[in-house]
C-alpha positions as CSV (number, residue, x, y, z in Angstrom):
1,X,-23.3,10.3,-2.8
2,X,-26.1,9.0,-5.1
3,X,-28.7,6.9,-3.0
4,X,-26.4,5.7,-0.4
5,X,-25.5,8.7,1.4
6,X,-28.4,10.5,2.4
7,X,-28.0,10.2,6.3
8,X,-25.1,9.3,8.2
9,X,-26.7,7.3,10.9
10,X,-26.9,3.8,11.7
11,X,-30.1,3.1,10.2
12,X,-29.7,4.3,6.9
13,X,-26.8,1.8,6.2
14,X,-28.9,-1.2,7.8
15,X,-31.6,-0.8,5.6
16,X,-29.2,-1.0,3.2
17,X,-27.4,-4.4,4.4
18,X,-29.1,-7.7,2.8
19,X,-28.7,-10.7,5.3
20,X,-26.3,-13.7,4.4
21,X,-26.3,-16.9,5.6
22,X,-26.5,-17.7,9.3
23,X,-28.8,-14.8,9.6
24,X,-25.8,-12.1,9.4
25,X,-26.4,-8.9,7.8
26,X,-24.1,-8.0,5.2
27,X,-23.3,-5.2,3.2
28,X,-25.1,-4.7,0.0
29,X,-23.7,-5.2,-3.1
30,X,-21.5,-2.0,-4.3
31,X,-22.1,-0.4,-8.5
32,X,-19.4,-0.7,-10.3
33,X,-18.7,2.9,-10.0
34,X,-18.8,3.2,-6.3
35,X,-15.6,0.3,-6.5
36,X,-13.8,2.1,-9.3
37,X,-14.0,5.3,-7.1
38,X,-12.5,4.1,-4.3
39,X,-9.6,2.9,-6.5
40,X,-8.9,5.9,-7.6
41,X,-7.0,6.7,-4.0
42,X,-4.6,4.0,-5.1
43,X,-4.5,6.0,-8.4
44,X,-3.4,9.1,-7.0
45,X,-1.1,7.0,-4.8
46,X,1.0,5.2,-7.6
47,X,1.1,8.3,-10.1
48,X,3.1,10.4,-7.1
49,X,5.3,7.4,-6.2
50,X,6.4,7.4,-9.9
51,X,7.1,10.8,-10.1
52,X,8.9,10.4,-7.2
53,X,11.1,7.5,-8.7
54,X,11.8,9.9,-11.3
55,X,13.0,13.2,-9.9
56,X,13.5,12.6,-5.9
57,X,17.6,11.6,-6.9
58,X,18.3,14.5,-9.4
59,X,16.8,16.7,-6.1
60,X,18.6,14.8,-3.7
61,X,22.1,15.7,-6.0
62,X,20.4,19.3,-6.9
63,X,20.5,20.0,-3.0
64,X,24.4,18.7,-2.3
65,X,22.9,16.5,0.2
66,X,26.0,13.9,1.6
67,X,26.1,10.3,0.1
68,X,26.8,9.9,3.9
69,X,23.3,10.5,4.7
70,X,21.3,8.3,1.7
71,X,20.8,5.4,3.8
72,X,19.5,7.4,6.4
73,X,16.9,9.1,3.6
74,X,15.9,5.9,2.4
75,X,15.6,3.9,5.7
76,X,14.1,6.3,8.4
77,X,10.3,6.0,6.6
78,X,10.2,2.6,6.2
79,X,11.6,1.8,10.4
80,X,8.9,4.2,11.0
81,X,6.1,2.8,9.0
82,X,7.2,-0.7,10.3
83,X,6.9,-0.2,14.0
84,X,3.6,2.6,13.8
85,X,1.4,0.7,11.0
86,X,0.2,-1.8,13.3
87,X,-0.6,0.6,16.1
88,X,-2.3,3.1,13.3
89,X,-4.1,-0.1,12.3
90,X,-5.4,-0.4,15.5
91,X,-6.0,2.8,16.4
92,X,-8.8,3.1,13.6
93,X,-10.5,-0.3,14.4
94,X,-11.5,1.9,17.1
95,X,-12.1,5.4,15.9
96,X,-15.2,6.9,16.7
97,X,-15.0,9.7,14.2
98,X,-18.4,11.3,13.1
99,X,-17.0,10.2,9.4
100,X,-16.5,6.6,10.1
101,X,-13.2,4.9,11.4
102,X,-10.7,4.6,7.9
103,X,-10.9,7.8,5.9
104,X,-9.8,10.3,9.1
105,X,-6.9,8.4,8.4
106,X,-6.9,8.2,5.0
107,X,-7.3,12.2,4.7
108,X,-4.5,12.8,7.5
109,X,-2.2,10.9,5.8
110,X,-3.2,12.2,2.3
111,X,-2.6,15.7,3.5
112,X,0.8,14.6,5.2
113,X,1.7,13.3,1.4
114,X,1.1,16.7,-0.1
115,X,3.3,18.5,2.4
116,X,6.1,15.8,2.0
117,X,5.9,16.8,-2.0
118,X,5.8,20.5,-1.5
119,X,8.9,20.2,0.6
120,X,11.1,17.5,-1.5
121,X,10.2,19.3,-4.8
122,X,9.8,22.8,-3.4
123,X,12.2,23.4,-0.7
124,X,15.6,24.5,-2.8
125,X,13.5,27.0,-4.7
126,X,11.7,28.4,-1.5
127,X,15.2,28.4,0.3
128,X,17.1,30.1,-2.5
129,X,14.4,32.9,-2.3
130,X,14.3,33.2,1.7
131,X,17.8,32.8,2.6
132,X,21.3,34.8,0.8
133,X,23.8,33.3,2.7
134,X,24.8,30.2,0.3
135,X,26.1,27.9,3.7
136,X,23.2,28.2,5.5
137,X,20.9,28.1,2.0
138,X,22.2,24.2,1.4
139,X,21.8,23.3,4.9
140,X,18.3,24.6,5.2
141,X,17.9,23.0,1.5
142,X,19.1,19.3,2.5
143,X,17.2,19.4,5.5
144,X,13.6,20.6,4.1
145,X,14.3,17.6,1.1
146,X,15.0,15.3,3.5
147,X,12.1,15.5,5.7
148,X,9.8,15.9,2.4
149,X,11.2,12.4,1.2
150,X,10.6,11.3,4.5
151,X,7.3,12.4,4.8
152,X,5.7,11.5,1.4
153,X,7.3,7.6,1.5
154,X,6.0,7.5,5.2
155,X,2.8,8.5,4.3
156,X,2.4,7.2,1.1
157,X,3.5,3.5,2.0
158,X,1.3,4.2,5.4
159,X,-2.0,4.9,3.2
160,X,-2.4,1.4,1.6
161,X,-3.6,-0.4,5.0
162,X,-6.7,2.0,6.1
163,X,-7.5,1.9,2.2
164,X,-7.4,-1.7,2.2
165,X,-9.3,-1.6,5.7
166,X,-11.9,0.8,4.1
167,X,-12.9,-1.8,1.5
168,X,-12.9,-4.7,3.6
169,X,-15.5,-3.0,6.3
170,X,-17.9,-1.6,3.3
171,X,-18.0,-4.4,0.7
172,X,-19.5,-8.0,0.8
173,X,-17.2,-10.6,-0.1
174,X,-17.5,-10.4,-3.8
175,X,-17.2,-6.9,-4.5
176,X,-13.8,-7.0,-1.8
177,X,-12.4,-9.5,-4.5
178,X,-14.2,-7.1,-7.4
179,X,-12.3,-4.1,-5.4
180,X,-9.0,-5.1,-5.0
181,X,-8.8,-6.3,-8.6
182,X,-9.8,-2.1,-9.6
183,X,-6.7,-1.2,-7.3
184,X,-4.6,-3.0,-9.0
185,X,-5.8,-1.8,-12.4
186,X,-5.3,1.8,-11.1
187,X,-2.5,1.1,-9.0
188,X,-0.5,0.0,-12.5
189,X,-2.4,3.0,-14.9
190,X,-1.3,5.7,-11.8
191,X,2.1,4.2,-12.2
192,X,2.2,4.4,-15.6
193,X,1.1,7.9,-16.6
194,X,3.2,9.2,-13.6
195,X,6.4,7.6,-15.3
196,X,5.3,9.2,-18.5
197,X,5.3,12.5,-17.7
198,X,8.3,12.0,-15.7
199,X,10.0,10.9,-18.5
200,X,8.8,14.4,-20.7
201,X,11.5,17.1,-20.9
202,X,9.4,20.1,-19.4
203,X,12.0,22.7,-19.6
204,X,11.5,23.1,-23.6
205,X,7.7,23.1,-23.6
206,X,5.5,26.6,-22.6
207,X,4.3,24.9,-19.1
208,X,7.6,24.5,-17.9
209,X,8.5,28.2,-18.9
210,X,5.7,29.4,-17.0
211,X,5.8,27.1,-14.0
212,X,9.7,28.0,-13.5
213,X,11.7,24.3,-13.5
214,X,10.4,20.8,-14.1
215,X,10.4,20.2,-10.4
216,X,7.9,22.5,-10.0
217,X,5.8,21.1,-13.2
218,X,5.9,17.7,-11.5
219,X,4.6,18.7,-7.7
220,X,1.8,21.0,-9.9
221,X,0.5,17.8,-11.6
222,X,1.2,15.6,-8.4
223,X,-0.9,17.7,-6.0
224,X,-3.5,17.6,-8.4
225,X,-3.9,14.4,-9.1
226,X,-3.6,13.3,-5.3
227,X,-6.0,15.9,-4.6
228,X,-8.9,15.0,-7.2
229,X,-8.0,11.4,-6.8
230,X,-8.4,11.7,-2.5
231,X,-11.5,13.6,-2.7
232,X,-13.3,11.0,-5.1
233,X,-11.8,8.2,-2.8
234,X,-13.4,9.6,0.4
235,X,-16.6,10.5,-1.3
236,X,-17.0,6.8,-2.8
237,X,-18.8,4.7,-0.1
238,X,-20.2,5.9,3.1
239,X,-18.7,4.9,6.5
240,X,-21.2,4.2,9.2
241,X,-19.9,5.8,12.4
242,X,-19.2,3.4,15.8
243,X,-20.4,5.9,17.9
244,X,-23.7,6.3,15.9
245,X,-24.1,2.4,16.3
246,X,-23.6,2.3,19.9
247,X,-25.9,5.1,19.9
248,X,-29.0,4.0,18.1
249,X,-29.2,0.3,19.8
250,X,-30.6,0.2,23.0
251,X,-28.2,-1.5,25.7
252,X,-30.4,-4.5,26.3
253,X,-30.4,-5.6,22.4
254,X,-26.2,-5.4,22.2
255,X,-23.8,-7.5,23.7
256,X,-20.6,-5.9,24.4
257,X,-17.4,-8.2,24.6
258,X,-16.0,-8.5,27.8
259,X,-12.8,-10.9,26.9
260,X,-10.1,-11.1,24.6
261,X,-10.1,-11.0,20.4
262,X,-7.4,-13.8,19.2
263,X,-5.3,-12.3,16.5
264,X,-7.2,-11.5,13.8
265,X,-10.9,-12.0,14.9
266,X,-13.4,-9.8,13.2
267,X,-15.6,-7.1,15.0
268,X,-19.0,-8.4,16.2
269,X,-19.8,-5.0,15.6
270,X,-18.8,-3.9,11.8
271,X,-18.7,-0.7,10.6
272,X,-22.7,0.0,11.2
273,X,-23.5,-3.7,10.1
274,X,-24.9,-5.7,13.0
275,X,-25.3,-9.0,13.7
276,X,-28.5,-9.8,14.9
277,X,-27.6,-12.5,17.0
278,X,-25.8,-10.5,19.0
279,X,-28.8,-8.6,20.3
280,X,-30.5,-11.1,22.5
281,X,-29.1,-11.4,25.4
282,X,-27.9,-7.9,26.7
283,X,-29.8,-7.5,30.1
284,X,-26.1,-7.5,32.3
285,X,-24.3,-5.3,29.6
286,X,-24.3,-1.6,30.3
287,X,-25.1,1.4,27.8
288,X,-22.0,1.2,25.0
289,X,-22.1,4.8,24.2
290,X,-21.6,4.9,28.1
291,X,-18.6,2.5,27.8
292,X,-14.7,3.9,28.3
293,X,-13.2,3.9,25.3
294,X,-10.0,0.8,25.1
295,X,-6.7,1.8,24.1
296,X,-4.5,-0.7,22.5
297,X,-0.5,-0.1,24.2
298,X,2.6,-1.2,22.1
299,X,3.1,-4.0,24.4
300,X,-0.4,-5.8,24.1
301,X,-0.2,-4.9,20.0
302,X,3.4,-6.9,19.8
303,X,1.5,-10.0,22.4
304,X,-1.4,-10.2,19.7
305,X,1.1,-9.6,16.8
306,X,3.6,-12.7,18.4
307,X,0.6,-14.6,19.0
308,X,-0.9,-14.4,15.2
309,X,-2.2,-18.0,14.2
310,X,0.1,-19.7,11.8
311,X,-1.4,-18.9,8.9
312,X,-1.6,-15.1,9.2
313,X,2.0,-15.7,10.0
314,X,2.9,-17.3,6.7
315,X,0.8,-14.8,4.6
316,X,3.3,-12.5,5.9
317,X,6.6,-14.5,5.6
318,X,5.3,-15.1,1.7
319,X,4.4,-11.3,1.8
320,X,7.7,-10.4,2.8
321,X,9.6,-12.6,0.3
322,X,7.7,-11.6,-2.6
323,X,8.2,-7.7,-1.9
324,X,12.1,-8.4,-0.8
325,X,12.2,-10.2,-4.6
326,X,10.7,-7.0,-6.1
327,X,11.9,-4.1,-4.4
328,X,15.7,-5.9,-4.8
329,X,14.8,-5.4,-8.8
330,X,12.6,-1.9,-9.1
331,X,14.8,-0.1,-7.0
332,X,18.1,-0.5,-8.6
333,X,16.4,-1.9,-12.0
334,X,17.3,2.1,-13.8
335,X,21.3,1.6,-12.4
336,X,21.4,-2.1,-13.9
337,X,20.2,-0.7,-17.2
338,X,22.7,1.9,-17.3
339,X,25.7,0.2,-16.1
340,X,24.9,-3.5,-17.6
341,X,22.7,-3.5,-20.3
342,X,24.6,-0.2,-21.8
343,X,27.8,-0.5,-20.0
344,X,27.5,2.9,-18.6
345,X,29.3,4.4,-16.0
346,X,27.9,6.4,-13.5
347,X,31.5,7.8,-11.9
348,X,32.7,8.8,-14.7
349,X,33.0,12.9,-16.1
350,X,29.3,14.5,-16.9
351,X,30.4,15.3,-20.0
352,X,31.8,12.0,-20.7
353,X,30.8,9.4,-23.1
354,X,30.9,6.4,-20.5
355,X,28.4,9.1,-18.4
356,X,26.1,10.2,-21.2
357,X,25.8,6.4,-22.1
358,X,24.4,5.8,-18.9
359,X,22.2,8.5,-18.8
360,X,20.5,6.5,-21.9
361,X,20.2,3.8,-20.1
362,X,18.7,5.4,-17.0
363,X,16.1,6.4,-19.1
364,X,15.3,3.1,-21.5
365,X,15.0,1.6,-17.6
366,X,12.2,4.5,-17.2
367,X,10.3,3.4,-20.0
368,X,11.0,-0.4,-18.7
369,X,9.1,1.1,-15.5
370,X,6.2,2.2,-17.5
371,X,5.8,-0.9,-19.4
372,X,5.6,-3.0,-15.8
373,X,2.7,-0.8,-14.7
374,X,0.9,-1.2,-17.5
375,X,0.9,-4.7,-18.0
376,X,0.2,-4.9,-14.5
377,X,-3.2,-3.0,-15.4
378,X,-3.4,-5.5,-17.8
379,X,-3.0,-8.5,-16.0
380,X,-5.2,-7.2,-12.9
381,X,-8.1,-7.2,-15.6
382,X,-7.7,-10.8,-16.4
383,X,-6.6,-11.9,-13.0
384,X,-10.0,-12.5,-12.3
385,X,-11.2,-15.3,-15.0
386,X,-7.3,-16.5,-14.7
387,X,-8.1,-17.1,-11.1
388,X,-11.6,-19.4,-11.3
389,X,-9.3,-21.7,-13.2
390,X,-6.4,-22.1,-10.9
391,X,-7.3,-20.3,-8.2
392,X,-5.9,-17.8,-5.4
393,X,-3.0,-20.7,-5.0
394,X,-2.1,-21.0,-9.0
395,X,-2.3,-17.1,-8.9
396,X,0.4,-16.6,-6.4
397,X,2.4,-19.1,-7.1
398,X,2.8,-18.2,-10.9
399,X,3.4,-14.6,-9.9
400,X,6.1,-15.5,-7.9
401,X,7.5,-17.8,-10.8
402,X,7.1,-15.6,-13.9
403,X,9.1,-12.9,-11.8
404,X,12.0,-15.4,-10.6
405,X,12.2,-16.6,-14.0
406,X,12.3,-13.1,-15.8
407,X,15.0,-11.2,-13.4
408,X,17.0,-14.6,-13.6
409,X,16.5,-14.2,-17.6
410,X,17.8,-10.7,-17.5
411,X,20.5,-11.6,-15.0
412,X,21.8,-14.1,-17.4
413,X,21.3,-12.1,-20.8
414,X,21.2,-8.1,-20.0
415,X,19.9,-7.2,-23.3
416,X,18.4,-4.2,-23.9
417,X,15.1,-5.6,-26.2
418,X,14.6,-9.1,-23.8
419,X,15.1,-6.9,-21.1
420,X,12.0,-4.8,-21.4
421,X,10.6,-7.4,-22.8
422,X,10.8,-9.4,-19.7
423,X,9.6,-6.4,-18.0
424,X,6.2,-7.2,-18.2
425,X,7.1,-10.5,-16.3
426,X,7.7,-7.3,-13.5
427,X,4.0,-6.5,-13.9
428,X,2.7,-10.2,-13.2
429,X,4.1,-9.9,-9.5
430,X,3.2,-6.1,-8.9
431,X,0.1,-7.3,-9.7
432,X,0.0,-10.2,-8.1
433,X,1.5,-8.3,-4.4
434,X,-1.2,-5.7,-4.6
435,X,-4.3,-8.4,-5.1
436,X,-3.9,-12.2,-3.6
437,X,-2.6,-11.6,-0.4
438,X,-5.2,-9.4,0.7
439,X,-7.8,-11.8,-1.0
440,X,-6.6,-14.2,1.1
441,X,-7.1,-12.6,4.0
442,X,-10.7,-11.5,3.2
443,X,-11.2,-15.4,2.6
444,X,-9.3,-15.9,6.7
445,X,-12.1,-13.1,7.5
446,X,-15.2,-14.6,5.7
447,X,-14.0,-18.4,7.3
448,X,-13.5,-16.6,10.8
449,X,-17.1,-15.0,10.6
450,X,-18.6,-18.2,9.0
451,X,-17.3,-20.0,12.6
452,X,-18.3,-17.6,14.6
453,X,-21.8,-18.1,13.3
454,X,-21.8,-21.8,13.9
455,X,-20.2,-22.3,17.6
456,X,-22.3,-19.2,19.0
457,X,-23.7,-20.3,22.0
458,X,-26.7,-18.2,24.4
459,X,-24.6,-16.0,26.8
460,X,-21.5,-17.4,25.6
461,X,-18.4,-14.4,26.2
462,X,-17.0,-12.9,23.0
463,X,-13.8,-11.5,22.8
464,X,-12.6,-7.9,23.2
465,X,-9.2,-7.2,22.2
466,X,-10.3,-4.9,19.9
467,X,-9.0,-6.5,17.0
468,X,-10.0,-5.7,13.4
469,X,-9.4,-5.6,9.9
470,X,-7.4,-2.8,10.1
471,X,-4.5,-4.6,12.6
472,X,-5.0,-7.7,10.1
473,X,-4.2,-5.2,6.9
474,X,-1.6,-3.3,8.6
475,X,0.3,-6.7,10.2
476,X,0.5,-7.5,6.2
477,X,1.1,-4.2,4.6
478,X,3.9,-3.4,7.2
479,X,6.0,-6.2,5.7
480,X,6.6,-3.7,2.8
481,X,8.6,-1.7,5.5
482,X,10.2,-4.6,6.1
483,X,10.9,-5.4,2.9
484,X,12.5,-1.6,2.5
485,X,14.5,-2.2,5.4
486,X,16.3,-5.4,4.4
487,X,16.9,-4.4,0.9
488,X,17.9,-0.5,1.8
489,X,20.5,-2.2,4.5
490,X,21.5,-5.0,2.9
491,X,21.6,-5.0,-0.9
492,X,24.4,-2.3,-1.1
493,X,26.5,-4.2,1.1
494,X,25.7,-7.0,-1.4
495,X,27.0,-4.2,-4.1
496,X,30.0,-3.4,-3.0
497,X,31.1,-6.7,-1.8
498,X,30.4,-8.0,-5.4
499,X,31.3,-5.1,-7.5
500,X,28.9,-5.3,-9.6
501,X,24.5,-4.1,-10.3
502,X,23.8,-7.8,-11.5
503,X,24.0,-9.5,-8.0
504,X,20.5,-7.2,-7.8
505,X,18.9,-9.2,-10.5
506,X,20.3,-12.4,-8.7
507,X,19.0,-12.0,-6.0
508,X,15.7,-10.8,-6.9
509,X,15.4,-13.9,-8.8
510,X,16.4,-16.3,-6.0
511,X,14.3,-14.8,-3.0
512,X,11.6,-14.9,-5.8
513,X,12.0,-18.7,-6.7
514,X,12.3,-19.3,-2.5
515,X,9.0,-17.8,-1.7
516,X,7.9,-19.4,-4.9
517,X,8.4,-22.7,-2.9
518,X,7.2,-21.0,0.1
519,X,3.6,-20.1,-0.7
520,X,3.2,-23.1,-2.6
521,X,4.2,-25.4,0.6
522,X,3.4,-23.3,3.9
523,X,0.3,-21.1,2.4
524,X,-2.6,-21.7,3.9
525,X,-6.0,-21.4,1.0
526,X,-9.5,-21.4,2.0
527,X,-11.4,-23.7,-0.2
């Protein structure tokens, strides 16, 4: 693409790097374009996970499928993503893939995201046509839209590390803060349009007529926006192959490590960028294309993942609290409209009042939806000059605030005006999840690299663990799944024991104003 992709070797991308301090080369400094390119895979991402929010229950009730099995539906992806991420992580830290180490993943697990769609929003209508027999029709039906919700949520909550990873190995440190800032501006415009057209009634316009049901509509527009979106992600900025480094530096100018990483240590090798001070004193190494390649087991991933400095460890404690906060509210935030704000009732007759009261509200909570993502686009614009006033800390700490302050707000006065309102308060902390925590660990990367520089010693061993940014993205991103977990096991119990939606908004609001306390106390911020 344009000037930077010409050749996929190693020299091409060195001629491209500019050296930084302590004589490390560094990537060069990305267009505009290229950055808003790659955000466009977080795009694609968001406008699917809307429609998703939209339409996966009506299929989930148009299939029959058992209130017996929902928790099963809703927890299996995230258990998955939560024990795989870190190994998946790993696993492309080290992948010697002709096109570089993230986007094979990135393209597997876009693919895997398509076929979960075509199966949740597909399967009743390709059942009905294969199979007569109405028994076996509903079990084949529930058990096709099962494994397509599966699937897509696996996938799609999967995708955000190697993205993540991708932009952290190709960027210098200000266009990595430049980049995250344009995925969280697309992050919150994906979510936006998706809940739009979500929110359209296709079965009275032509397309809808012509494409058969609104199901249908919504996987035609969602496999085309993941696809465009995927294929202008992966074409943004070129990856320079591992294998092609090894390959093009002769054995006695690279030192290979021959110890351990400590969680979190960066690559002396990066993604085709070499530092030249690690090629002086190879005469005992052997040929690194000749090398065998490492494999990272489950048990020495969980001894590098228990033995994460402190630090790392709190980023993803805050992490964890601020998605428990926000997935306690955006998950059940359409029910508390309904059965709060309008004093609907879900249980009662279809055709009832009570129900079709509900309904409403269901769908004013849509909108409430829409009007988070947007001002999330908005606020990820101005997060920037916000943040050279107060900084990553002021940033994360008033995200966390604003957010425990506006579900407490709605908690306390479910109206249906403050209420959406307030839901722009939602958009501060979307925001605010998507950009400073991975900030923050691009400023623990730049302070690891800086100190690497400065205790290098001749001969002095390196470490080998194979760590990279990828385990570091993935540790962080997998506290989502954890996230899913605790509130998809625990916040209906908290339901049913109370009786009522609003204990949601509760305690949204008070694991909000905890990690509030939390990231403003056991945080750790580079200067």
């Amino acid at each position: 693409m344009g000037g930077n992709s010409g050749q996929a070797g190693f020299h091409t991308y060195k001629s491209l790097a500019e050296v930084g301090p302590c004589g490390s080369v560094q990537p060069p400094e990305r267009p505009r374009g290229r950055l808003i390119m790659h955000s466009m895979a977080m795009f694609g991402r968001e406008f699917c996970y809307a429609v998703e929010a939209a339409y996966v229950t009506p299929v989930l009730l148009s299939v029959g499928l058992p209130k017996s099995l929902y928790s099963m539906v809703w927890l299996l992806s995230p258990i998955l993503g939560f024990l795989l991420q870190p190994v998946v992580g790993s696993a492309s830290d080290h992948c010697r893939s002709r096109w570089g180490r993230r986007r094979p993943y990135i393209l597997t697990l876009g693919i895997i995201m398509l076929l979960g769609l075509a199966l949740y929003l597909n399967g009743d209508t390709v059942t009905s046509a294969l199979i007569a027999n109405p028994r076996r029709k509903r079990v084949w039906a529930i058990s096709i839209t099962m494994i397509g919700v599966v699937l897509f949520d696996f996938a799609a909550d999967f995708i955000d590390g190697p993205i993540k990873a991708y932009l952290f190995d190709v960027c210098s440190h200000g266009d990595k803060e430049r980049g995250l800032h344009y995925h969280a501006l697309f992050t919150g415009f994906g979510g936006a349009l998706g809940y739009i057209l979500g929110a359209i009634d296709w079965a009275h316009l032509e397309v809808g007529r012509v494409l058969g049901t609104e199901f249908q509509v919504m996987f035609f527009f969602s496999s085309l926006v993941l696809t465009l979106c995927s294929i202008i992600h992966l074409c943004s900025i070129p990856e320079a192959p591992l294998r092609d480094v090894a390959k093009d530096i002769p054995p006695q100018h690279l030192l290979l490590p021959d110890g351990k990483y400590e969680y979190g240590s960066i690559e002396k090798v990066k993604n085709g960028f070499i530092n030249p001070e690690l090629a002086t004193q190879g005469e005992r190494t052997p040929n690194p294309a000749e090398q065998p390649r490492r494999t990272m087991t489950m048990k020495s991933l969980l001894r590098a993942l228990v033995s994460m400095p402190p630090h790392y460890r709190c980023l993803c404690i805050s992490h964890l609290l601020g998605w428990t906060a926000f997935l306690s509210n955006m998950l059940f935030f359409t029910d508390f409209m309904g059965q709060i704000v309008y004093h609907g009732d879900p249980y009662s007759a279809h055709n009832s009042t009570e129900f079709l009261i509900y309904e409403r509200g269901v769908e004013v909570g849509c909108w409430g939806l829409c009007i988070n993502s947007v001002f999330s686009s908005f606020y990820s614009y101005f997060q920037k000059a916000l943040g050279s006033y107060i900084g990553l800390k002021g940033l994360y700490f008033l995200g966390y605030l604003l957010f425990g302050l506006g579900t407490g707000f709605i908690g306390l006065f479910p109206n249906v005006y403050s209420t959406l309102v307030l839901c722009a308060l939602f958009g501060v902390m979307s925001s605010t999840l998507y950009t400073v925590p991975f900030n923050l660990i691009a400023e623990y990367h730049r302070e690891e690299e800086e100190e690497e520089e400065r205790q290098r010693i001749p001969g002095g061993a390196a470490d080998d663990s194979g760590r990279g940014k990828g385990v570091d993205c993935a540790a962080l991103t997998c506290m989502v799944q954890l996230a899913q977990i605790l509130v998809g096991g625990g916040l209906g119990f908290l339901v049913n024991m109370a009786g009522s939606v609003i204990v949601v908004v509760v305690t949204a609001s008070s694991v909000a104003l905890i990690g509030c306390c939390f990231v403003a106390l056991f945080v750790r911020y580079v200067d």
